[in-house]
N, C-alpha and C positions, 0 to 999 in steps of 0.2 A: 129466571131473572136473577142476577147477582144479588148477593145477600147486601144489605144498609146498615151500616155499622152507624149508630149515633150515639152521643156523650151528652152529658151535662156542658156544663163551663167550664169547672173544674177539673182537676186532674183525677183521675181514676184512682181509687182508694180503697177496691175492694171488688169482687166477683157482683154482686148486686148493681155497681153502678153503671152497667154495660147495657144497654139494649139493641137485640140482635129482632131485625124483621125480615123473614124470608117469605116470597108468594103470598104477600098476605099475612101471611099467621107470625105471631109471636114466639119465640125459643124462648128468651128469659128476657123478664122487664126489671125496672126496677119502681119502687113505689110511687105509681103517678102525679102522688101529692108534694114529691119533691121533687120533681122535674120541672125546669125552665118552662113560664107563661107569658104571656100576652107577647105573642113572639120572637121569645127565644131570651127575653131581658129574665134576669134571676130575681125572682121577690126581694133574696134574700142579701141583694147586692148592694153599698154602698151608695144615697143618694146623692146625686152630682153636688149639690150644696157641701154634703160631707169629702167629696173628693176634691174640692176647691180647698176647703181648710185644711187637707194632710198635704198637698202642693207647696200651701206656704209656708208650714212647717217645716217643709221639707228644705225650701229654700232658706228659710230661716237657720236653719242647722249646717247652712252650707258657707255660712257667713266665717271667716277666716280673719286676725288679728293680722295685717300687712305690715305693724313695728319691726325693726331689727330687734335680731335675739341682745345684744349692746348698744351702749353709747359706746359710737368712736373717742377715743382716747389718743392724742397727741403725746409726743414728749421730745425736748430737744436736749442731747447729751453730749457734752464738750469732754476735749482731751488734748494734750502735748504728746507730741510723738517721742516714745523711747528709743529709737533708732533712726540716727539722721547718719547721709553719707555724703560723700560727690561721686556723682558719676564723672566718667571719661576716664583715659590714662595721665591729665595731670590732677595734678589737688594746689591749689590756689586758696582756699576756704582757711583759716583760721579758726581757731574757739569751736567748731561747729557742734558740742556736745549743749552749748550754751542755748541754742533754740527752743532746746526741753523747756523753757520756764523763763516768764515777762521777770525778771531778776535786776536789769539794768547791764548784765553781762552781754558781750554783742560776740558776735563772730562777724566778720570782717573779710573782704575781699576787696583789692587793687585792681580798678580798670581803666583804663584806656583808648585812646582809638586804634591802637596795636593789641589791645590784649579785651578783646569785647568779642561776643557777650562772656557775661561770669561762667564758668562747670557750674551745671546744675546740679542742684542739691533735693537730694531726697528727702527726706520727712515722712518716717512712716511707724508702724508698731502704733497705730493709737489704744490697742486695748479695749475695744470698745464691747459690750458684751449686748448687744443688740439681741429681743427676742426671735426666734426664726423664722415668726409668725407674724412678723412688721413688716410694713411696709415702706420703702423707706420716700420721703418728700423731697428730702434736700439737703445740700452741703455748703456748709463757708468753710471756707479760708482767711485766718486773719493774721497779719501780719503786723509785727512793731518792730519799726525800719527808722532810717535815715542814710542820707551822702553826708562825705565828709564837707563836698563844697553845696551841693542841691544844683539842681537844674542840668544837671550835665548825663542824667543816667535814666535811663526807662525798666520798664519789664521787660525781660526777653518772654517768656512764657509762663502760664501755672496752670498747669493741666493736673488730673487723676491719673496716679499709677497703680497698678497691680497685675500679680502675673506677669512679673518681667518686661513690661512695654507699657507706653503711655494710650491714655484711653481716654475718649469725649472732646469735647470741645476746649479748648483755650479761651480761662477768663484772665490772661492779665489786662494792667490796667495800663491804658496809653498816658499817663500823667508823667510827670519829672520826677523824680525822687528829690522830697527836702530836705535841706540841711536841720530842719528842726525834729525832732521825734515825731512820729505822727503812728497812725493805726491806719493801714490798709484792710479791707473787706471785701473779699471775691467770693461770688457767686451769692445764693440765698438761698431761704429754710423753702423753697415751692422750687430749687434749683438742681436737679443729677447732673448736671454739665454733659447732657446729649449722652447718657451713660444708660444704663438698666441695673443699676446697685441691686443688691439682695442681704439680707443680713450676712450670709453667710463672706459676703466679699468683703465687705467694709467692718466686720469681727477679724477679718486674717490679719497676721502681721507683714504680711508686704503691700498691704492697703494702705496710701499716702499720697502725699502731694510733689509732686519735681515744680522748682520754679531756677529762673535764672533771670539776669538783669543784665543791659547794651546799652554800649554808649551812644550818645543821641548825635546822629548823623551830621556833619557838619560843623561840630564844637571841637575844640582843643584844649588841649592838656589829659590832667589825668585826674583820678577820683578815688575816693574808697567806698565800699558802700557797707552799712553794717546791719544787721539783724539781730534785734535782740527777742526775737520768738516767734513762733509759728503755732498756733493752734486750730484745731477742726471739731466743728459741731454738725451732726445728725441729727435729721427731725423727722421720725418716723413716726407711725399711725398703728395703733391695732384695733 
């Protein structure tokens, strides 16, 4: 007959805790008084009462704080562009250094129904030193404008520029340009204008704004139209 190798419960922990039965007879036992009773349960085991209570300790221990490691922090940081241009091959734009700053100094363009829309102008270098670790929520554009006569001029465009070509969507506005001062606001702080911004893009200095302005279909004569600034706020999250 094949020899019966049988064990405790426990893990083997020494020459003693082996018992070998061949034909009968014993080779080596181990002390019978510590061997598994009343069907193989261990005297010396855990009863289930006490095995319920380490369960819920155990659950208990498994219990995890779900808080964020921070409070989200906001912040919206404004700036004038240190470097404004016209793009195309003519220049039309007057003053145009004057957008840097609400001063009451305007840069000024002549248009027409011969000479529409305005060379768009760039606006860009805001300086902005965004952490790398922001997220960024959103952009305005605000503009302090007027026409020489009002009603005769719109927006051509105000898109995002950078990396050399225009990017996102166009928010200008379809209204008249007035003959009185007034403050224009494009886009808002929950707005990328259809864009994926990162800090690292709206920190460069070819990050800005191109806008131009068309005369309004249908009307005659001619117009001037002036800007006296252009500024951009960021409202990012860390």
């Amino acid at each position: 007959m094949a020899a019966v190798i049988s064990t405790a419960c426990g893990a083997l922990t020494g020459a003693d805790d082996l018992t070998i039965v061949s034909d009968g007879g014993t080779l080596a036992s181990k002390d019978p008084s510590t061997l598994p009773v009343d069907g193989g349960h261990d005297s010396n085991a855990p009863a289930p009462a006490d095995l319920d209570a380490a369960s819920d300790a155990s659950d208990d221990s498994a219990v995890v704080d779900a808080a964020p490691d921070h409070a989200v922090t906001c912040t919206s940081v404004s700036a004038y562009p240190s470097n404004i241009s016209e793009l195309g091959l003519f220049s039309q734009w007057g003053n145009l250094p004057t957008i840097s700053s609400t001063d009451g100094f305007y840069a000024d363009c002549a248009i027409s129904t011969s000479n529409s829309p305005t060379p768009s102008v760039f606006a860009a270098d805001l300086r902005f030193s965004i952490p790398s670790n922001a997220v960024i929520q959103g952009v305005v554009a605000t503009m302090v404008r007027r026409a020489r006569n009002g009603g005769d001029v719109v927006d051509a465009s105000m898109r995002l520029r950078w990396s050399g070509k225009l990017q996102g969507d166009d928010r200008s506005d379809p209204s008249a340009w007035s003959a009185l001062k007034n403050t224009m606001t494009y886009g808002t702080e929950t707005d990328v204008w259809g864009t994926a911004l990162t800090p690292a893009i709206v920190n460069g200095p070819d990050f800005g704004v191109v806008f131009a302005a068309k005369w309004i279909v249908g009307n005659s004569g001619n117009d001037t139209v002036y800007i006296d600034s252009i500024q951009m706020t960021i409202r990012y999250c860390l």
